[in-house]
C-alpha positions as CSV (number, residue, x, y, z in Angstrom):
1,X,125.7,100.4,83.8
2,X,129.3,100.7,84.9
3,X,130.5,98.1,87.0
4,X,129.8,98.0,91.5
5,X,133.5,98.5,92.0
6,X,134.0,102.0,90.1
7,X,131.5,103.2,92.8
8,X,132.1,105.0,96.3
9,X,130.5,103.6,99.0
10,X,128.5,105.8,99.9
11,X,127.1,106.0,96.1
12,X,125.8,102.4,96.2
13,X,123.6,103.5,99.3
14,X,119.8,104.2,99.3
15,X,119.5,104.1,95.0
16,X,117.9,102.3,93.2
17,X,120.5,100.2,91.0
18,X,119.9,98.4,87.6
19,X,122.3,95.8,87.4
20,X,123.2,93.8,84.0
21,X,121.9,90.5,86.0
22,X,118.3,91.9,85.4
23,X,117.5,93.1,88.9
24,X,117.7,96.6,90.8
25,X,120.0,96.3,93.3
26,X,119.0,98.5,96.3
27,X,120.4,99.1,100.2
28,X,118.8,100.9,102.6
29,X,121.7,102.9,104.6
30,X,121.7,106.6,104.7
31,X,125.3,107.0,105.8
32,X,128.5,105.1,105.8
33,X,131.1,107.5,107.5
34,X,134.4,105.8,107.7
35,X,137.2,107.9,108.4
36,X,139.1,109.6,111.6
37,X,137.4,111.7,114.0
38,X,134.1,110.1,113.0
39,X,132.2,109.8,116.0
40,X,132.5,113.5,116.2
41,X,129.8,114.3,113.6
42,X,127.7,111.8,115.4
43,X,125.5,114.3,117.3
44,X,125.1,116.3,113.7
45,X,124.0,113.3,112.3
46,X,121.2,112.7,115.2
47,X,119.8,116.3,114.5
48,X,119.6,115.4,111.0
49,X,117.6,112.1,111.3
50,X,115.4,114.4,113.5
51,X,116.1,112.0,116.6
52,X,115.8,113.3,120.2
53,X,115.5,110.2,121.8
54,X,118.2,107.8,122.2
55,X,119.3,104.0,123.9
56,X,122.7,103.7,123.5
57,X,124.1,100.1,124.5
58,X,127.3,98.3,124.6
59,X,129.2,95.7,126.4
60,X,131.7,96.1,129.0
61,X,134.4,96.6,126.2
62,X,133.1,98.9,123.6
63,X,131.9,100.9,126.1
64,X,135.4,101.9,127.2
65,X,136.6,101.8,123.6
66,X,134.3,104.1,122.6
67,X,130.8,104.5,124.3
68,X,131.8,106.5,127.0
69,X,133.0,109.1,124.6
70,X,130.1,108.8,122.8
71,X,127.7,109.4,125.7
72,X,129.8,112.4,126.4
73,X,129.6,113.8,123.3
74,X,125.8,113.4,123.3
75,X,125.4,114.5,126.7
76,X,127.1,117.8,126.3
77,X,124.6,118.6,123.2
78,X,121.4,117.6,125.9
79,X,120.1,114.6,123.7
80,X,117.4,112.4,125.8
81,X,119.9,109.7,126.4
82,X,119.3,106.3,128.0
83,X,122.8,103.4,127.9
84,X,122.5,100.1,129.2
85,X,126.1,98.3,129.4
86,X,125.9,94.5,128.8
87,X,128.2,93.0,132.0
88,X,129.0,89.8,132.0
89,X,132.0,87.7,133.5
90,X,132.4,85.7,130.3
91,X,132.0,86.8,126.5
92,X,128.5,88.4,125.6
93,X,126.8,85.6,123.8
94,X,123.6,87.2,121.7
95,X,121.2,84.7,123.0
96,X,117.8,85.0,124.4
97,X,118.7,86.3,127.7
98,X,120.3,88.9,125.9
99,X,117.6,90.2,123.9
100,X,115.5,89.9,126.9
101,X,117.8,92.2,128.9
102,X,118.1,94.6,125.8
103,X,114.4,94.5,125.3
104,X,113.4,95.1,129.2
105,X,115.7,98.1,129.3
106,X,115.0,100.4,126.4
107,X,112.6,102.9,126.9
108,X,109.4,102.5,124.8
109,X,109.4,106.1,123.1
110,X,112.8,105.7,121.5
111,X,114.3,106.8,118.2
112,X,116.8,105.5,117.9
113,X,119.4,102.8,119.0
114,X,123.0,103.5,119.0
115,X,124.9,100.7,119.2
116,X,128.5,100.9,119.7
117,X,130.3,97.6,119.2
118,X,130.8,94.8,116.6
119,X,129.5,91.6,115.9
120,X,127.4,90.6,119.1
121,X,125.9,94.1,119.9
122,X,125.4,94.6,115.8
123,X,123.9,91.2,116.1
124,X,121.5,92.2,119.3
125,X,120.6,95.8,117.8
126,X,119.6,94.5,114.4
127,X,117.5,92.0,115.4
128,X,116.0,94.7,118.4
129,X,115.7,97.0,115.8
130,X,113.4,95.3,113.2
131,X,111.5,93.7,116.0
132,X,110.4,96.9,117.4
133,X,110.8,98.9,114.2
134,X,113.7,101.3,115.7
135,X,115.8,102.6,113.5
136,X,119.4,102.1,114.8
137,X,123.2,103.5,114.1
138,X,126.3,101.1,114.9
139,X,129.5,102.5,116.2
140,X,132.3,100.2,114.9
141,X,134.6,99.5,117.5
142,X,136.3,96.5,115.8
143,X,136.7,95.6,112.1
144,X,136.1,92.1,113.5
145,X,133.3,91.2,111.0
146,X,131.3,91.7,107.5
147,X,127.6,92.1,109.2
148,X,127.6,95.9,109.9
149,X,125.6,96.4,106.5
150,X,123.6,92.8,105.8
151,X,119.7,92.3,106.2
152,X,120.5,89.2,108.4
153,X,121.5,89.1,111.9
154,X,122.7,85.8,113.2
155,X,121.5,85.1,117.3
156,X,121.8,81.8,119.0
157,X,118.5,80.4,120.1
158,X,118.0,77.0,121.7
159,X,121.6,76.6,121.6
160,X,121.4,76.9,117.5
161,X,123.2,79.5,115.3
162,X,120.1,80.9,113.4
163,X,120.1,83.6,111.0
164,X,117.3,86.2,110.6
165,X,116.1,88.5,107.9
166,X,116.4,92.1,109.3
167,X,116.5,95.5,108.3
168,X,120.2,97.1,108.0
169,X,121.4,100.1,110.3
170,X,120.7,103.8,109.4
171,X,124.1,104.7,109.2
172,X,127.3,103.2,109.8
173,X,129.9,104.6,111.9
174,X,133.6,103.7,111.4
175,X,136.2,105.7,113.1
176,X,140.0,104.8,111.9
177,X,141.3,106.3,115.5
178,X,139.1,104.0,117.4
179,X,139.1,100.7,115.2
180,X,142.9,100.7,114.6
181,X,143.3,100.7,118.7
182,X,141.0,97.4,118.5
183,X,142.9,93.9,120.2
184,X,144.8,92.4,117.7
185,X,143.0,89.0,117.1
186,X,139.6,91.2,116.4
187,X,141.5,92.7,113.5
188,X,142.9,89.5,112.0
189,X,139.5,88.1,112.7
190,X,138.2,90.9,110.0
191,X,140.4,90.0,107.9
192,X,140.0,86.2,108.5
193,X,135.9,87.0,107.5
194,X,137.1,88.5,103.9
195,X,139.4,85.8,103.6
196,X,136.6,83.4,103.5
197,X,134.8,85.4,100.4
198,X,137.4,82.9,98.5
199,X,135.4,80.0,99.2
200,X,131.9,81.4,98.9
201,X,132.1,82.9,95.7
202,X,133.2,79.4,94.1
203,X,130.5,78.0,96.3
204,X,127.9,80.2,95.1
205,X,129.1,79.7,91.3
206,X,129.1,76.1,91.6
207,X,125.1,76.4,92.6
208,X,125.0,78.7,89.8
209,X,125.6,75.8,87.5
210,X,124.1,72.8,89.3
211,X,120.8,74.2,90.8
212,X,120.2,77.0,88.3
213,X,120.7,79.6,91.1
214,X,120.9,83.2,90.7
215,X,124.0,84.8,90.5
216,X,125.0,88.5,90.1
217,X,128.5,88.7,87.9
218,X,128.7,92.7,89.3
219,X,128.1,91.7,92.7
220,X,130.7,88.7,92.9
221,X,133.0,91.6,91.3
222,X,132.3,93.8,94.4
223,X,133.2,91.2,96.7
224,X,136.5,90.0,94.6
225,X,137.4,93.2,94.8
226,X,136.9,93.8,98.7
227,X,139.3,90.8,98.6
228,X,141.8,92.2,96.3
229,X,142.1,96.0,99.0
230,X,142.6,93.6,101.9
231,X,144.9,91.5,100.4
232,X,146.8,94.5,99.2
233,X,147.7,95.8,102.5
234,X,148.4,92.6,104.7
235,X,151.1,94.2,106.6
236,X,149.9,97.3,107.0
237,X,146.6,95.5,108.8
238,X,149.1,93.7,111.0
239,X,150.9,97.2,111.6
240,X,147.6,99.2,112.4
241,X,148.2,101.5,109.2
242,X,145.2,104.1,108.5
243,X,145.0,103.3,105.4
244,X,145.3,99.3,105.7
245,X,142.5,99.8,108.4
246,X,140.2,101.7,106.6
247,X,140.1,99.3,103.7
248,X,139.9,96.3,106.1
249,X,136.6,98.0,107.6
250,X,135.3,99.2,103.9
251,X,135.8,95.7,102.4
252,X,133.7,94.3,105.4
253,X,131.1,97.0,105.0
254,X,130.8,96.0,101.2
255,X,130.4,92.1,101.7
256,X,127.6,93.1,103.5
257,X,125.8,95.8,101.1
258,X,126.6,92.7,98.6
259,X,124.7,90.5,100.8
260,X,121.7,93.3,100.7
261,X,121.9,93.4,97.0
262,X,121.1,89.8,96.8
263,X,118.9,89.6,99.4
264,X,120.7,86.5,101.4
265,X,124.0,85.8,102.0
266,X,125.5,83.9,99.1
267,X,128.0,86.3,98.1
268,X,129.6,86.2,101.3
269,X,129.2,83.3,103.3
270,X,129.9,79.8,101.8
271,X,130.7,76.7,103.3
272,X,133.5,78.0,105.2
273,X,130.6,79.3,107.5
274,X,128.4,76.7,107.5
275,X,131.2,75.1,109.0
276,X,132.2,77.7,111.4
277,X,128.5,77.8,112.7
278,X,129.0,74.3,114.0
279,X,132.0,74.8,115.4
280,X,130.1,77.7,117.4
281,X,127.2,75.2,118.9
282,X,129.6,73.1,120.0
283,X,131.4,75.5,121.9
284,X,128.3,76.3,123.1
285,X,127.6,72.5,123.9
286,X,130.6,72.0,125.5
287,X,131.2,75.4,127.5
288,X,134.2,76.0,126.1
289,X,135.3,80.1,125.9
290,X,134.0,81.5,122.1
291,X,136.6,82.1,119.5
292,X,135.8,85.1,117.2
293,X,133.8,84.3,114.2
294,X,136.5,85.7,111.7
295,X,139.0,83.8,113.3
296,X,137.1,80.6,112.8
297,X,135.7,81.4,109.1
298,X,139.3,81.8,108.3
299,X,140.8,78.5,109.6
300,X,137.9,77.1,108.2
301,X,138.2,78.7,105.0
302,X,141.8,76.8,104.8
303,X,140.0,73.3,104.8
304,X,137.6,74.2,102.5
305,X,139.9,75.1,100.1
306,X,142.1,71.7,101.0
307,X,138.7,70.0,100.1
308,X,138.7,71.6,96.4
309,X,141.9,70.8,95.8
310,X,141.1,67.6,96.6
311,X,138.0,67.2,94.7
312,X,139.9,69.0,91.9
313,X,142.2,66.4,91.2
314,X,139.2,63.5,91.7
315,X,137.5,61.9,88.6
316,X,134.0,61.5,89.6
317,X,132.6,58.0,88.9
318,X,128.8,58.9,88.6
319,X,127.7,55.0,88.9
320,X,129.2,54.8,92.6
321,X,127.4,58.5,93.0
322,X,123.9,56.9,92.4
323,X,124.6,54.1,94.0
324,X,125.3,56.1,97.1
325,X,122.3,58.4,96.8
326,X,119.7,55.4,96.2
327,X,121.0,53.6,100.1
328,X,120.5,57.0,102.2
329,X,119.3,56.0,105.2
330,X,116.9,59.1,106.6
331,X,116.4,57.9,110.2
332,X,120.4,56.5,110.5
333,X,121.0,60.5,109.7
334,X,118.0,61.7,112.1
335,X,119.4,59.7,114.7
336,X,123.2,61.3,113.8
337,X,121.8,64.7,114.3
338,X,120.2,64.0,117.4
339,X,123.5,62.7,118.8
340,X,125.8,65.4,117.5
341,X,123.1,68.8,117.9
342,X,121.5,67.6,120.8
343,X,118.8,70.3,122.1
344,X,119.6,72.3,118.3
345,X,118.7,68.4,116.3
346,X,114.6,69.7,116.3
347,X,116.0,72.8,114.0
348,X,118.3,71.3,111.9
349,X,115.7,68.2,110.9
350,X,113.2,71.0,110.5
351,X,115.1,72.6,108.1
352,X,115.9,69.4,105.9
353,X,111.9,69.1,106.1
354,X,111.5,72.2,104.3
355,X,114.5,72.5,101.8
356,X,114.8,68.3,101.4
357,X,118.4,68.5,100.6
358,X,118.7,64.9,101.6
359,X,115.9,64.4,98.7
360,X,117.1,61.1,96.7
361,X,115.7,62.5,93.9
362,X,117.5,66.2,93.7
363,X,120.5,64.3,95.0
364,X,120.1,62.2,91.7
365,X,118.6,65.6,89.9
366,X,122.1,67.5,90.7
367,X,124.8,64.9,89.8
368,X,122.6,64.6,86.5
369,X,123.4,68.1,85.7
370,X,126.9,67.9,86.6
371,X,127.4,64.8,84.7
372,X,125.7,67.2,81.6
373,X,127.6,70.2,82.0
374,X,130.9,68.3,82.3
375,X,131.6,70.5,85.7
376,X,135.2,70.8,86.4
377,X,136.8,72.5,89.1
C-alpha cells in the first residue's frame, strides 16, 4: 500500500488500513474539518449524526473564543441544547472535581457532547464520553496540543498524571479564524508538542531494537512528516499565517490518529513527556500556576536531546553496567518515591509492580542485547 503521508486526512479516517508492518491500521473519526468558517457547518453536521440532543461545555475562555458563537448558532436552528461553563479563579485542572462537576451536570438523555476547547476540556470530554458511552465532537479553540484524535486521555487523579484508554471524538472541529486568534504561548505550545516527536520516535526505535517492540516504519513516517509541515512554516506560526496555522493544527491532529494506529502512544510521546508529566505533579505538589503541556514537552524535549548527545559520544563499559544492575536497592528506591511523589508514590510503585522495569534480570536481559546488536546512537 502507498505510504500514510500521500493520504488526506480525512482519507486515513474510519477504514480499515493494511499497513506493510502486518497490521490494519484503523481510527474511528468520522470527520476532521479543518479550515475557515468551520464551525458554521457544525449544526449540518449534528443533523447528519441524527443528534437532537446536546451538552455543550467549555471553560471560561473557550467559551468566549468560541462557545458562545456556537451556542448561538445551534440555538437559532432549535437544537435541545444544554452548556455548562467550567468557572474557576485559577486554571481548569481536569481532576476529579472536574469530572464530578461535568458528570452532575449533563443531562442523562444526551447525544452528544460538544466540547469546545483544547487540551483540558478534550481531556474531560473523552474520558466523559467513553465512561458514559456519549459520543462527543471537540471544537478546537487552540492548536495547543496533539490529543484531539488519540484513544488516551490523560486526567490527574490523586494528584498523579494518569493516562486512560478512551474512545476518540466523532469529529474534529478546527476553524483557522478561531485558532489563529488563540494567545500566543498556546500556539507555540502546539508547536512545542510536535517538537517533541523528535525525541519519541528515537525513543520508540531504540525499544524497537532492545525489547523487541513493535514498530510501524509507515506510522513513524506520518509523524516525521507532521514534523517536517511545522518546521516548514516556523515564522508563519509565529505570524498567525492561515496556512502556517492550519498545518500546525493538522500535524497535531495526525500525531494523534498515529497514536490510534498503534494503539498507545509511542509514536508520539517519548521521554520528553515522561518527563514533562513530573514536572506537572509537582506543580501540582507545590501549588505553583500550570505551564502548558506543549510548552513543557518542548523545553523538555531540549534536554533529552542534550542527554543523546551525551550518551552518543559515551563508550558503554558493559562490566560497570552489571555491576550497577546486580546492587539495586528496591526499598532505597521505594523509599525515594515516597519522598519525591508523595500522595502519587502508591501509583507509581504499583506500576513497577506490574511492568518490573526495575527487574535485575531484564535490566541484565536489555544491556545483553545491546551489547549483541552493537547499538550505537
Amino acid at each position: 500500500m502507498p505510504s500514510f503521508k500521500k493520504y488526506q486526512i480525512q482519507d486515513l479516517l474510519q477504514k480499515e488500513m493494511q499497513c506493510s508492518c502486518g497490521r490494519i491500521h484503523y481510527v474511528d473519526i468520522k470527520d476532521i474539518i479543518i479550515r475557515k468558517g468551520a464551525i458554521n457547518i457544525i449544526p449540518d453536521m449534528l443533523v447528519k449524526y441524527h443528534c437532537k440532543k446536546l451538552f455543550l461545555v467549555a471553560d471560561e475562555n473557550t467559551y468566549e473564543a468560541a462557545g458562545k458563537e456556537v451556542e448561538r448558532l445551534l440555538k437559532k436552528k432549535s437544537f435541545d441544547l444544554t452548556t455548562h461553563v467550567f468557572r474557576r479563579e485559577t486554571e481548569l485542572v481536569p481532576d476529579e472535581n472536574a469530572v464530578g462537576e461535568f458528570i452532575l451536570h449533563i443531562p442523562k438523555d444526551t447525544d452528544m457532547i460538544l466540547a469546545v476547547g483544547s487540551g483540558t476540556i478534550n481531556d474531560l470530554s473523552k474520558f466523559v464520553s467513553h465512561q458514559l458511552s456519549i459520543p462527543y465532537m471537540i471544537v478546537t479553540t487552540a492548536p495547543s496540543m496533539d490529543e484531539f484524535s488519540s484513544v488516551t486521555t490523560a486526567l490527574i487523579v490523586d494528584n498523579l498524571k494518569t493516562t486512560y484508554e478512551v474512545t476518540p471524538p466523532k469529529a474534529i472541529i478546527a476553524d483557522i479564524n478561531i485558532l489563529k486568534r488563540a494567545p500566543l504561548n498556546m500556539i507555540s505550545a502546539g508547536f512545542g508538542d510536535i517538537i517533541g516527536k523528535y525525541t519519541s520516535l528515537c525513543d520508540w526505535e531504540l525499544s524497537r531494537t532492545i525489547n523487541e517492540e513493535y514498530y510501524c516504519n509507515d506510522v513513524a513516517d506520518l509523524v516525521r512528516n507532521s514534523i517536517e509541515k511545522c518546521t516548514s512554516h516556523i515564522k508563519g506560526i509565529k505570524n498567525r499565517e492561515d496556512i502556517a496555522i492550519a498545518n500546525l493544527t493538522e500535524s497535531l491532529i495526525l500525531s494523534g490518529i498515529a497514536m490510534s494506529f498503534v494503539g498507545n502512544s509511542r509514536p508520539a510521546s517519548g521521554s520528553e513527556h515522561h518527563l514533562t508529566h513530573f514536572w506537572e505533579m509537582m506543580f501540582l505538589f507545590r501549588g505553583k500556576k500550570a505551564v502548558l503541556h506543549g510548552t513543557k514537552v518542548g523545553i523538555s524535549t531540549i534536554a533529552i536531546i542534550k542527554l543523546y548527545q551525551i550518551l552518543k559520544e559515551q563508550k558503554i563499559d558493559f562490566t560497570t553496567s552489571i555491576e550497577k544492575v546486580n546492587v539495586f536497592n528496591k526499598k532505597e528506591w521505594i523509599q525515594q518515591i515516597k519522598k519525591v511523589y508523595q500522595s502519587g508514590a502508591p501509583v507509581v510503585i504499583a506500576l513497577e509492580k506490574k511492568f518490573m522495569k526495575n527487574s535485575s534480570e531484564k535490566h541484565k536481559e536489555r544491556i545483553e542485547k545491546i551489547k549483541k546488536n552493537g547499538l550505537r546512537l
